[in-house]
Structure formats: structure tokens, C-alpha cells
C-alpha positions as CSV (number, residue, x, y, z in Angstrom):
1,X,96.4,55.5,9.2
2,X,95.0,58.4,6.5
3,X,97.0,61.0,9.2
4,X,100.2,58.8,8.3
5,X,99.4,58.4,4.4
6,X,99.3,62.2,4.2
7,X,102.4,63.0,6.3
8,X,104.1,60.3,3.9
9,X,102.9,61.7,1.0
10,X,103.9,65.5,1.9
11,X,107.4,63.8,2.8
12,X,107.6,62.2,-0.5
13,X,106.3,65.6,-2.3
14,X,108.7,67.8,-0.2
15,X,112.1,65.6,-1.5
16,X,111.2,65.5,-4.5
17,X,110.9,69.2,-4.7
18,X,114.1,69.9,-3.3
19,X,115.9,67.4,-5.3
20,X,114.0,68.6,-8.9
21,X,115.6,72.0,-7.3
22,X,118.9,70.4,-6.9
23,X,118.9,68.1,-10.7
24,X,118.0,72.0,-12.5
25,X,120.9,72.8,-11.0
26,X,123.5,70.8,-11.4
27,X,122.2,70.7,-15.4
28,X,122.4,74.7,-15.2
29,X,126.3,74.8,-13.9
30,X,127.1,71.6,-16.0
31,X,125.5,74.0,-19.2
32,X,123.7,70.7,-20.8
33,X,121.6,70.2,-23.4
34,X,121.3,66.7,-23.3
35,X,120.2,63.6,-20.9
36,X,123.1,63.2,-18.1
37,X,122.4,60.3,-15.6
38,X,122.1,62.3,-12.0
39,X,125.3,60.6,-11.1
40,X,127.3,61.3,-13.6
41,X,126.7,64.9,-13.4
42,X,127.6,64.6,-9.5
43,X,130.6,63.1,-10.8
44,X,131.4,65.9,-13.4
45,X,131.0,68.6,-10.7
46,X,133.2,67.1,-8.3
47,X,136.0,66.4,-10.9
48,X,135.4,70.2,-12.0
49,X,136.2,73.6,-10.5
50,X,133.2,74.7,-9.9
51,X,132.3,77.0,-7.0
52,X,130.8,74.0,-5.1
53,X,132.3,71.6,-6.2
54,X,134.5,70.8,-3.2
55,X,130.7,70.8,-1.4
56,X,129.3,68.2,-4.1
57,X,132.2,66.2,-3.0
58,X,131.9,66.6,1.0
59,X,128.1,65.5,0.3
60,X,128.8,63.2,-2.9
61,X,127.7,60.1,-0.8
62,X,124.3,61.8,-0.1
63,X,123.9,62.8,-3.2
64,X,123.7,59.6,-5.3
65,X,121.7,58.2,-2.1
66,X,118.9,60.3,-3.0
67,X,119.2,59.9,-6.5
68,X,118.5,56.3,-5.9
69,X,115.6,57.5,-3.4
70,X,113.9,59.6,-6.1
71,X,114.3,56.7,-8.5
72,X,112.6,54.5,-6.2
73,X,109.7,57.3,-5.2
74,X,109.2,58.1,-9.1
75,X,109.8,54.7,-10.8
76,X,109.8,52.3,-7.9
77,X,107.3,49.1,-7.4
78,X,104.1,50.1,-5.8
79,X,101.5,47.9,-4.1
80,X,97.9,48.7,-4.1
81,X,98.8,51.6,-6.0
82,X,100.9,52.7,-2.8
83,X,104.1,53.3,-2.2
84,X,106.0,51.1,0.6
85,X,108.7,53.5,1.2
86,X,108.8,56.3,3.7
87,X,110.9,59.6,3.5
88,X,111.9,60.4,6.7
89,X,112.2,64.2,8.2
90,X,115.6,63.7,8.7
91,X,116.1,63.3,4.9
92,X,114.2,66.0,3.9
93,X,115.7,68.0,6.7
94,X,118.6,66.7,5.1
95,X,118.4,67.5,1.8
96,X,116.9,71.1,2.2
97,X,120.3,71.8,4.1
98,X,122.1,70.8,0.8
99,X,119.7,72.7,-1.6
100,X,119.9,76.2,0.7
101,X,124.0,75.7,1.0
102,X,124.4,75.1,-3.1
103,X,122.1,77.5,-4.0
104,X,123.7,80.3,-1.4
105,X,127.5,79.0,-0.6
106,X,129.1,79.9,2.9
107,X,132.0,81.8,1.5
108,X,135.3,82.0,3.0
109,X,134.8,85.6,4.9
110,X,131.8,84.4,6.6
111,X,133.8,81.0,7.7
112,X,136.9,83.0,8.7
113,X,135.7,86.4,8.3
């Protein structure tokens, strides 16, 4: 039981890592200075020309998934002063995949190169 408490919460710390990486992001090649909702700034890179955008639209889906997930982790009903929700490895397998490709893009030469 503590084993799976601590492999939860190191789950739950490791997604929200990658998606605070993610949010700094997107608010960095957006240029804001103000408050956007996550989705809306999904939104604004996929409707934009941005290098990754056509990425931020293949994984758009995901995306606005785990901006509901990190809602729930952050500001989501808790029990006992516990969470009831579980991050699996697949997600954070997941969304380390989407952090390393937007932060380093495949470019065309490597794809076709």
C-alpha cells in the first residue's frame, strides 16, 4: 500500500513536470503576458504557423486530455486528503514523448534526409 502511494505520487509529480514544461512553452511561442486558458493557447498554436504547430495539432486531442488531468491532479476533489486518481506510465511515457519532440522537432532532413 505505502509502495503504491509513492509510485502514485512520483507519477503525479513526474506529469506535472513535463506538462509545467509544456504550459512555459506554449506561453513562450504564443509571447503572452497575460492569463490564457491551456486550451485556448493549444488552439492558437494550431491555427498559427508556428514551427510545431502542425505537431500541436496531430497531438491536439492529447493535449487538452492532460490539461484536464493536471486540473484534476492540482484542483481536483481529494478524500482523506488523498488523491483518488492515478497517472499511469503510459501517460507519462506519453507526455514526455510530446515534451522531448516540441522542445527538439524531427525536421524534414532527418524524416526524409
Amino acid at each position: 500500500m505505502v509502495e503504491e502511494t509513492v509510485r502514485s505520487e512520483q507519477n503525479s509529480n513526474a506529469f506535472l513536470s513535463y506538462y509545467n514544461d509544456i504550459d512555459k512553452y506554449f506561453t513562450k511561442l504564443l509571447e503572452l503576458d497575460k492569463y490564457v486558458p491551456f486550451t485556448e493557447r493549444v488552439a492558437a498554436i494550431v491555427a498559427g504557423t508556428f514551427p510545431v504547430s502542425a505537431f500541436v495539432k496531430h497531438v491536439e486531442d492529447k493535449l487538452r486530455y492532460f490539461g484536464d488531468l493536471r486540473n484534476q491532479l492540482v484542483h481536483g476533489f481529494r478524500l482523506d486528503h488523498r488523491h483518488y486518481l492515478l497517472v499511469s506510465d503510459h501517460a507519462i511515457a506519453e507526455i514526455k514523448r510530446i515534451w522531448e519532440e516540441l522542445k527538439a522537432p524531427t525536421s524534414l532532413v532527418t524524416i526524409f534526409g
